[in-house]
C-alpha positions as CSV (number, residue, x, y, z in Angstrom):
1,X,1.7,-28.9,6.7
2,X,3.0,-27.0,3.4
3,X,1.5,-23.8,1.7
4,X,0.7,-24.3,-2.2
5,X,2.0,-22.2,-4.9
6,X,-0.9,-22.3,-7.6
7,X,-0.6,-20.4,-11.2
8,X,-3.6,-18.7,-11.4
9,X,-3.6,-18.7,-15.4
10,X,-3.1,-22.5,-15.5
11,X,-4.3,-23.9,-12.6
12,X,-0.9,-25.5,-12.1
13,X,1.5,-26.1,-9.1
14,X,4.5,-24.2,-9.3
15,X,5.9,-25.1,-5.8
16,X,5.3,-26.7,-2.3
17,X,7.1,-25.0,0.7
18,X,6.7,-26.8,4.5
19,X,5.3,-24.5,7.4
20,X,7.6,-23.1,10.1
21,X,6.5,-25.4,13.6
22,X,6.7,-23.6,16.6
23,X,10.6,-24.0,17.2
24,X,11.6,-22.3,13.8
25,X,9.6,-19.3,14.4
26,X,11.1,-19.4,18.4
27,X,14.7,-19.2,16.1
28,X,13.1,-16.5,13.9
29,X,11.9,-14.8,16.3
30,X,14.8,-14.5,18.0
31,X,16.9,-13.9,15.2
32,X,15.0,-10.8,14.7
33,X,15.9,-9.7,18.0
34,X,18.9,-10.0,18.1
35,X,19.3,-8.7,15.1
36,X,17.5,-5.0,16.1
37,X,20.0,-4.6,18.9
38,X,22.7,-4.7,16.6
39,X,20.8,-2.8,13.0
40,X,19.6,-0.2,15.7
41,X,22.8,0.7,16.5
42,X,24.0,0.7,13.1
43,X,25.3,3.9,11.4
44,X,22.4,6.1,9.5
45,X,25.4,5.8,7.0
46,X,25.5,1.8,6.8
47,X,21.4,1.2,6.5
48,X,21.3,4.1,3.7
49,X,23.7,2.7,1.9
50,X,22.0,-0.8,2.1
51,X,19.5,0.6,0.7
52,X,21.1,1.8,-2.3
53,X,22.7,-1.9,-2.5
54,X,19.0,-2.6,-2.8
55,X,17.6,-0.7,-5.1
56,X,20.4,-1.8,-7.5
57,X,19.6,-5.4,-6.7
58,X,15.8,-5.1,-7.4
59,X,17.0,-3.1,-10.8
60,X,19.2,-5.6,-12.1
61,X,16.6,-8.4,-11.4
62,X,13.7,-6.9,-12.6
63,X,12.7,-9.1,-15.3
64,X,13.3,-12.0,-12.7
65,X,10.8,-10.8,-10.2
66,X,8.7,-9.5,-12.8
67,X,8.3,-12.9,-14.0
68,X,7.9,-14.8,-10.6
69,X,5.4,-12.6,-9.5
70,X,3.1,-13.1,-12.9
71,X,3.3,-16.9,-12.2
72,X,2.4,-17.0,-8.5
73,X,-0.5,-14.3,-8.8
74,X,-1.1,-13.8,-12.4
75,X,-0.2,-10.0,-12.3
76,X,0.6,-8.9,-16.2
77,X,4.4,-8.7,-17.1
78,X,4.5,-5.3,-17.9
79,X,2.7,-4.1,-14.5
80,X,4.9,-7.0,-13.0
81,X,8.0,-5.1,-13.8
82,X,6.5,-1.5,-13.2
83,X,5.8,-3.1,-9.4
84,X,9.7,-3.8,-8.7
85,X,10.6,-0.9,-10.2
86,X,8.3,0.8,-7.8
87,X,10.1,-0.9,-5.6
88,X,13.7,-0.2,-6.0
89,X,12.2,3.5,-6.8
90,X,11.3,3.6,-3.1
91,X,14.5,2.2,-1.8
92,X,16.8,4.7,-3.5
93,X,14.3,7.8,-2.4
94,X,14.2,6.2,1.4
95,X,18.1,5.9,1.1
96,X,19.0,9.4,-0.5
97,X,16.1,11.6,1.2
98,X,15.4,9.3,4.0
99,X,17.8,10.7,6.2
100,X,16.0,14.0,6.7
101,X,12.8,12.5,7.8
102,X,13.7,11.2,10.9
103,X,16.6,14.0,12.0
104,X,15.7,15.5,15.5
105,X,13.5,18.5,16.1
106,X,13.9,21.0,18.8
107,X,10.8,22.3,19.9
108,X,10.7,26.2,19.6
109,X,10.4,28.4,23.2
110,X,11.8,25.1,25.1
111,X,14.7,23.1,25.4
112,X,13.4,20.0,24.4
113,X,14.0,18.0,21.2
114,X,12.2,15.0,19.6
115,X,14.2,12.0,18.3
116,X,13.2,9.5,16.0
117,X,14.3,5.8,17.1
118,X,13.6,2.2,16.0
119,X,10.9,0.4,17.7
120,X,12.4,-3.0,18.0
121,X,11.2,-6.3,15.9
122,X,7.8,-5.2,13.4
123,X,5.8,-8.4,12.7
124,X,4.1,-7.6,9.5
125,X,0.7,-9.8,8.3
126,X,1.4,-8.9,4.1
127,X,-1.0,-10.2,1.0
128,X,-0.5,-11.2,-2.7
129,X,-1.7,-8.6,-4.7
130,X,0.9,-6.5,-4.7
131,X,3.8,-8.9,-3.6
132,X,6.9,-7.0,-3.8
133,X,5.9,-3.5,-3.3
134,X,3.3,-4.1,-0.4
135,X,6.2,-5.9,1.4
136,X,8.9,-3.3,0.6
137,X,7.2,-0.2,1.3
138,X,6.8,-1.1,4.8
139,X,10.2,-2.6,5.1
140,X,12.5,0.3,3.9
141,X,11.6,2.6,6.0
142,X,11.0,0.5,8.3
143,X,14.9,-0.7,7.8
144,X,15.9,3.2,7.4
145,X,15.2,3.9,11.2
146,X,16.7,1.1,12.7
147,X,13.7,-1.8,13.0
148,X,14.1,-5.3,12.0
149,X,11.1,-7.0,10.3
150,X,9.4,-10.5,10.7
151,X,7.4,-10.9,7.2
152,X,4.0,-14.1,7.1
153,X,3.7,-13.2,3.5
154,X,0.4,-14.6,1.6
155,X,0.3,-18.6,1.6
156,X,-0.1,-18.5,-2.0
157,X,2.9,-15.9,-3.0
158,X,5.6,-18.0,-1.1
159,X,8.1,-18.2,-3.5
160,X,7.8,-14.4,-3.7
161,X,8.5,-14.5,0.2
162,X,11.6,-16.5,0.0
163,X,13.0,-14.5,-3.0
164,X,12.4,-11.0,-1.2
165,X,14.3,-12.6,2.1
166,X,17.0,-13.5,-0.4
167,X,16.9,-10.4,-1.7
168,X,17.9,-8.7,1.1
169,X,20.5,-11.1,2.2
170,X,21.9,-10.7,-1.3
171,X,21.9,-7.1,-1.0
172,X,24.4,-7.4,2.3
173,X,20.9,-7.1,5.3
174,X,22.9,-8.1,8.4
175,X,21.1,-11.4,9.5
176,X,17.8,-10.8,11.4
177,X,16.6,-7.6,9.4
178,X,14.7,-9.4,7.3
179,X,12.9,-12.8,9.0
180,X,10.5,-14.7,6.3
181,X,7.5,-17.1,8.3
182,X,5.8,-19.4,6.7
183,X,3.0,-19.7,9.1
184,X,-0.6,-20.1,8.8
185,X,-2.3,-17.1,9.8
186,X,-3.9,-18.9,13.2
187,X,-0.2,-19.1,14.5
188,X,-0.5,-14.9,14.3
189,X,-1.5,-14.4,17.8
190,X,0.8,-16.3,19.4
191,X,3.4,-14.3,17.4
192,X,1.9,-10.7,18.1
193,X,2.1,-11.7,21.9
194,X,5.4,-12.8,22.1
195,X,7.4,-10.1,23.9
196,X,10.2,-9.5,20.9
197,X,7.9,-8.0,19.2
198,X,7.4,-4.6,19.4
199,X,4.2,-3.5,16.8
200,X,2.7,-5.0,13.9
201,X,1.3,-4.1,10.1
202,X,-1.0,-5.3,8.7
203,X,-2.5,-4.9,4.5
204,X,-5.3,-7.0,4.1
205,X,-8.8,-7.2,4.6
206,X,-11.0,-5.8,7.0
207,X,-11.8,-8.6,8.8
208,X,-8.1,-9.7,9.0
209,X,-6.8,-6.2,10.2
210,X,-9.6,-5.9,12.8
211,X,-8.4,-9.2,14.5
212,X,-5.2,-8.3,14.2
213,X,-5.0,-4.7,16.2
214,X,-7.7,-6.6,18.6
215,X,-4.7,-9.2,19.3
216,X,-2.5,-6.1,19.8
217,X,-4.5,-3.7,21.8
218,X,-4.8,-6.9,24.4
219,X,-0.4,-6.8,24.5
220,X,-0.4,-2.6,24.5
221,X,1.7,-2.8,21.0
222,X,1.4,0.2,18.2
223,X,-0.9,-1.3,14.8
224,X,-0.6,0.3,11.3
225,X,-3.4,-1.2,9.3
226,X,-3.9,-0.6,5.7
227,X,-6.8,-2.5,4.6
228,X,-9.7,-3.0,1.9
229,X,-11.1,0.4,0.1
230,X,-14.7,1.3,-2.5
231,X,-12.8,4.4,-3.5
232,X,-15.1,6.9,-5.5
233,X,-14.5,8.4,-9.0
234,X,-16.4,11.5,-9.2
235,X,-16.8,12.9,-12.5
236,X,-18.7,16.3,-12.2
237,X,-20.0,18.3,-15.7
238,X,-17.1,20.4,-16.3
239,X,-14.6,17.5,-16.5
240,X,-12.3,16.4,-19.2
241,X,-14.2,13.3,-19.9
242,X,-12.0,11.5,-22.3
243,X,-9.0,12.0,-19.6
244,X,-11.5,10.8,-17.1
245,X,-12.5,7.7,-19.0
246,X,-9.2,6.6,-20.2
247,X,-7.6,7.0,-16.3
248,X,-10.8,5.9,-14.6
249,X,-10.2,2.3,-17.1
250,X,-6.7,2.0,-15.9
251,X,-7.4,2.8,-12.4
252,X,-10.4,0.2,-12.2
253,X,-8.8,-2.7,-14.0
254,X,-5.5,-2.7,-13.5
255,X,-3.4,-4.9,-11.2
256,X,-6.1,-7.2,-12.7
257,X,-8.4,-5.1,-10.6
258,X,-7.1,-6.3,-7.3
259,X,-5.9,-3.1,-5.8
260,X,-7.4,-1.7,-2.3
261,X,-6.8,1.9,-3.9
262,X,-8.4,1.7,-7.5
263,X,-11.5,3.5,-8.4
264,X,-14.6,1.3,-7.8
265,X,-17.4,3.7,-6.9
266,X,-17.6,5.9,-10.6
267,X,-19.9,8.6,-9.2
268,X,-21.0,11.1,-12.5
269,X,-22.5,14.0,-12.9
270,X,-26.6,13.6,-15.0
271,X,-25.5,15.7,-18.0
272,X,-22.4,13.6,-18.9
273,X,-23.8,10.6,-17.5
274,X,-24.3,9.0,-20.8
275,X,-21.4,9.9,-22.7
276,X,-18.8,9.1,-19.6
277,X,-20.7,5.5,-19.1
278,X,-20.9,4.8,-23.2
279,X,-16.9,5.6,-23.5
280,X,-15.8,3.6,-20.9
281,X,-18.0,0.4,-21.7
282,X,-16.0,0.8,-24.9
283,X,-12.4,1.2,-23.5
284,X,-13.2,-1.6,-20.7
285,X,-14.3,-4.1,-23.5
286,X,-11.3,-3.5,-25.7
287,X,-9.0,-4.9,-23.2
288,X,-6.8,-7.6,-23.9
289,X,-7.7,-10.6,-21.8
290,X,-5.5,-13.2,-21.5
291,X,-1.8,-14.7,-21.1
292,X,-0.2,-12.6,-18.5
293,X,2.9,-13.5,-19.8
294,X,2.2,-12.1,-23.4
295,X,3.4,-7.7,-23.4
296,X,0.0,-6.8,-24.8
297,X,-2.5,-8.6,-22.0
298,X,-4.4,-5.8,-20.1
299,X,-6.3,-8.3,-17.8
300,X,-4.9,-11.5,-16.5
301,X,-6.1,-14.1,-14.0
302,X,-7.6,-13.5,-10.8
303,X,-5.3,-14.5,-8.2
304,X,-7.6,-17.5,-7.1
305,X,-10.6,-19.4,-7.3
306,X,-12.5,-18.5,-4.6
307,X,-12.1,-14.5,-5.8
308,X,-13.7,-15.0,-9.2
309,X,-16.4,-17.0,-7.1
310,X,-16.8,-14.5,-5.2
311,X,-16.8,-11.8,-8.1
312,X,-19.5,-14.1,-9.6
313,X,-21.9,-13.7,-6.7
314,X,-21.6,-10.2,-6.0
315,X,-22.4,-9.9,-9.7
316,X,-25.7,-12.0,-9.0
317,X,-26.4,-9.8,-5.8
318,X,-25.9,-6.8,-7.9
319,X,-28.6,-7.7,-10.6
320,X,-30.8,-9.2,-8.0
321,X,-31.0,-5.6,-6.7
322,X,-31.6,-4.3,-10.0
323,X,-28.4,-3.5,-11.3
324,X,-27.9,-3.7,-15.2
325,X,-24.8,-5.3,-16.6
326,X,-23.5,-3.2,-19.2
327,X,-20.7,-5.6,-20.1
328,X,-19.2,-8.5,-19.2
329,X,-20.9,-10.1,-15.9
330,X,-19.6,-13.8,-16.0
331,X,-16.4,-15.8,-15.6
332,X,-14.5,-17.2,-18.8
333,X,-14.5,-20.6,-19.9
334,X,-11.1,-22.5,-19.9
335,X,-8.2,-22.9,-17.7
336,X,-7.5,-20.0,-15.2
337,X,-9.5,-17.8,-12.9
338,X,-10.7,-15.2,-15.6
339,X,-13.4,-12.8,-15.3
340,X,-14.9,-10.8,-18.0
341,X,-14.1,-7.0,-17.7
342,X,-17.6,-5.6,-16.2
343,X,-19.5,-2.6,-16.0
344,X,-22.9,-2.7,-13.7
345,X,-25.3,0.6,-13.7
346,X,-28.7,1.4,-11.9
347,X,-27.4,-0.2,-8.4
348,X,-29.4,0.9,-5.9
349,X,-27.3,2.5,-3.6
350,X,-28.7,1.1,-0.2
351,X,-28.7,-2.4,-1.7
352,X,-26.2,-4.5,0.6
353,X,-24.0,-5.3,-1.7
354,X,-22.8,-2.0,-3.3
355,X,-21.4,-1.7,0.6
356,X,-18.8,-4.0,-0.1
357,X,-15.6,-4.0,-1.8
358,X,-15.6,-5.5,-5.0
359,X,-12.1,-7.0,-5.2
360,X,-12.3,-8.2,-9.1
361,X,-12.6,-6.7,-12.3
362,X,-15.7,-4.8,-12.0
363,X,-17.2,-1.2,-12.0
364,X,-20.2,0.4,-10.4
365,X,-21.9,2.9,-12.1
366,X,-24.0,6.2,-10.5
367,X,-25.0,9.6,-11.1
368,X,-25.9,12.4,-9.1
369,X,-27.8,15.5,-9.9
370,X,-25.4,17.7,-7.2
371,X,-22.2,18.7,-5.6
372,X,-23.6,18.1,-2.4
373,X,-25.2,14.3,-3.4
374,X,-21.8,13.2,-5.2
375,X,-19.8,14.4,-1.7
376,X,-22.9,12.4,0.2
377,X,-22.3,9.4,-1.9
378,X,-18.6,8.9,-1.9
379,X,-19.0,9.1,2.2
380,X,-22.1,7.0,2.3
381,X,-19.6,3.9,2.5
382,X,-17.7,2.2,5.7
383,X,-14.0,2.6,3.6
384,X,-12.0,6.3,3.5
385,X,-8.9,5.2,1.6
386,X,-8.9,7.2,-1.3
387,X,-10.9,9.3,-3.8
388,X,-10.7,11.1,-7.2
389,X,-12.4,14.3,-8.1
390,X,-12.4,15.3,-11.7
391,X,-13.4,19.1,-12.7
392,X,-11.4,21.6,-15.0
393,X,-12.0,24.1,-11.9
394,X,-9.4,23.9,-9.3
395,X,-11.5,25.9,-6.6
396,X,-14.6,23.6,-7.4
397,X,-12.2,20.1,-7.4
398,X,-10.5,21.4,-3.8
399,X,-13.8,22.4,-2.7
400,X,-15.4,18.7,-3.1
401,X,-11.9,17.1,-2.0
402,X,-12.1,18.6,0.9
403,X,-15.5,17.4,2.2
404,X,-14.1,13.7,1.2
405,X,-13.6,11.4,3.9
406,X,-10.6,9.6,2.4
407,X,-6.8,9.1,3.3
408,X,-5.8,10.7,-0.1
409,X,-8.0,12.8,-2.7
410,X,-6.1,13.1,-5.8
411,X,-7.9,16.0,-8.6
412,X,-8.2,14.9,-12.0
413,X,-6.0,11.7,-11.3
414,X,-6.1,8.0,-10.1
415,X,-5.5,7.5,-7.2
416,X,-1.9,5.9,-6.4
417,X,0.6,5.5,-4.0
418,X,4.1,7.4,-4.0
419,X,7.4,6.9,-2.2
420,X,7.6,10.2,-1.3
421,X,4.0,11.1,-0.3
422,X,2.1,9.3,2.8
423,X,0.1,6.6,2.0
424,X,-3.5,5.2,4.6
425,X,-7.1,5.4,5.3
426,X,-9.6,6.0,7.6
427,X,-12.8,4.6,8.9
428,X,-12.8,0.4,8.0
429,X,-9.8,1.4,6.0
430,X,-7.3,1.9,8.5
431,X,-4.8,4.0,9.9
432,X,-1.2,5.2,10.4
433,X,0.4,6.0,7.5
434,X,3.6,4.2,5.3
435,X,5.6,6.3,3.1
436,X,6.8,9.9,3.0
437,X,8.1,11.8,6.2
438,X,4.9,10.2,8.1
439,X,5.4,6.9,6.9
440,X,9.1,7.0,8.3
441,X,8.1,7.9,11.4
442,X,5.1,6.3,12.1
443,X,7.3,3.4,13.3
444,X,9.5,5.0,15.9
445,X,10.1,6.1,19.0
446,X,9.2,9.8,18.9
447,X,11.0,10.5,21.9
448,X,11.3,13.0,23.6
449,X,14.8,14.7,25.2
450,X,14.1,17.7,27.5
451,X,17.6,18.9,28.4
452,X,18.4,21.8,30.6
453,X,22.2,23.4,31.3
């Protein structure tokens, strides 16, 4: 059995690579262990500075990776090389401020202290939208504390998977830090029950993540799951509405609109309804489809076929249950998995399918007459990763962010994610966090030391 590497933009194979049988991943497996009892007791020193190592490598090879990861998932070049710079961005923070996250913390009035320890082996279940930074921004922390990581990247990113396991060897990762599987995802339970390993992430769907943390609940093992999102945008009357339309544009379709955190849900207020919804028709047909490879392509490829199918009949559901298609609405003719940029209004919002997450280049259109209904709209929905609140009033903005049930609100923003800053959902979109101070520890041993003279 052997995973496919298809280019999204051509339809063409750019590689074959053979599945790991069940006495590899015993090797890997073990290799990972054996590696965490020797990075655990590595100098804080050492991992920081392989870290830095890192970062420089992912710097130097930017266009390289850039260019790999546009071919296996059809990611445009320039948001191709913004994604590894994220990347080595978040290993030289985790490796200069890193440090200070996990230091021990006495608890005030006693004599106890917390420390922050490694876990053992992490098995992490990773996807292809995002295939550098998704990977890395669990695995440098992750690495900072002491783990080891066993990676089953997305079948269709696999040369991303080996280069990222080279990458770390290159950058001087003791063997067993860093353990790439080639598996297909069926193999996963077997894996998550095997005693070497210690807890397992997940970023992925829904469905995936919910199996998942079943499979690990059943073996008594810790779960971060970071999974799909229907994030709202809510514009009310007193926003900057040009800043509001130009963001909400890159929010929605960037990444080629496969991002669990971009703005789907635009929730605006009646009186600037018309004139949000009339500028960002414009802005979203203006975008340059195309050649991810060319510098001036805004929308590429969708990463397969079966998402533009599956963009194509949430359309249908959409105007089935009287939605009106503003723009776009259809897949392009030609080679590639191209879908028109698209903007839907009038959606019911108890119709079935503005519950899901639409996962493809297109944006939902409401309005709401209140504070109160815009809040009750962005909740009425099973995700809670993030949420955007637009209003030149800062006590109005934090008073509506702070009725949102979401992981992160940001106020007259996009929503993003940031090294420094801890990164989740709630409800079907997850939980425990990556990133930041949380992020660092959420994979640790938060033990705790009571001592007494």
């Amino acid at each position: 059995m052997s995973f496919e590497s298809i280019n999204p933009t051509t339809g063409e194979l750019l590689g074959t690579y053979p599945e790991h049988d069940a006495r590899e991943v015993d090797i890997r497996l073990q290799r990972a262990w054996d590696g965490w009892l020797r990075w655990s007791r590595t100098p804080l020193s050492e991992r920081t500075a392989f870290l830095l190592r890192l970062a420089g490598l992912l710097e130097e090879r930017v266009e390289e990776y850039a260019r790999l990861i546009t071919l296996e998932m059809g990611k445009p070049i320039g948001e191709a090389r913004g994604e590894v710079k994220k990347a080595a961005m978040g290993a030289r923070h985790f490796a200069e401020d890193g440090a200070a996250y996990i230091q021990p913390e006495t608890i005030p009035g006693t004599p106890g202290r917390v420390v922050y320890q490694s876990l053992g082996p992490i098995f992490a279940v990773m996807p292809w939208n995002l295939p550098f930074w998704q990977v890395l921004r669990f695995f440098i922390p992750a690495a900072l504390v002491g783990n080891t990581v066993i990676v089953k990247h997305a079948e269709s990113v696999q040369g991303c998977a080996l280069a990222l396991e080279q990458l770390v060897q290159d950058a001087g990762g003791p063997e067993g830090i860093y353990v790439n599987l080639s598996v297909q995802r069926e193999v996963a339970a077997d894996i998550i029950a095997d005693t070497r390993i210690r807890a397992v992430t997940v970023t992925g769907s829904v469905r995936a993540g919910r199996a998942v943390a079943q499979l690990a609940g059943l073996h008594g093992k810790k779960t971060v799951l970071e999974l799909g999102g229907s994030d709202p945008f809510i514009v009310l009357e007193d926003a900057d509405i040009a800043k509001a339309v130009q963001l909400g544009v890159t929010s929605r379709y960037s990444n080629n609109a496969q991002s669990c955190i971009a703005a789907k849900r635009f929730l605006i207020a009646e009186p600037v309804a018309d004139a949000f919804t009339k500028a960002f028709v414009e802005q979203a047909g203006a975008l340059k489809v195309g050649d991810p490879l060319l510098a001036d392509t805004k929308l590429g490829p969708l990463a397969r076929r079966d998402l533009r199918d599956t963009s194509e009949r949430q359309v249908r559901d959409a105007v089935a249950a009287g939605a009106r298609v503003l723009l776009g609405g259809k897949s392009l003719a030609g080679p590639g998995n191209f879908f028109a940029p698209t903007v839907l209004a009038g959606l019911p919002y108890d119709a079935a399918v503005a519950r899901e997450e639409f996962f493809g280049p297109v944006a939902l259109v409401f309005t709401f007459k209140t504070e109160d209904e815009a809040v009750k709209l962005a909740n009425d929905s099973d995700f809670g990763l993030g949420a955007s609140v637009w209003s030149q009033d800062p006590a109005r903005a934090n008073s509506v962010a702070a009725q949102l049930e979401a992981g992160a609100v940001f106020i007259n923003d996009f929503v993003r994610s940031d090294p420094r800053a801890p990164f989740g959902g709630v409800k079907s979109s997850g939980f425990g966090r990556e990133l930041g101070a949380l992020g660092a520890r959420e994979l640790t041993n938060a033990k705790l030391i009571w001592e007494v003279s």
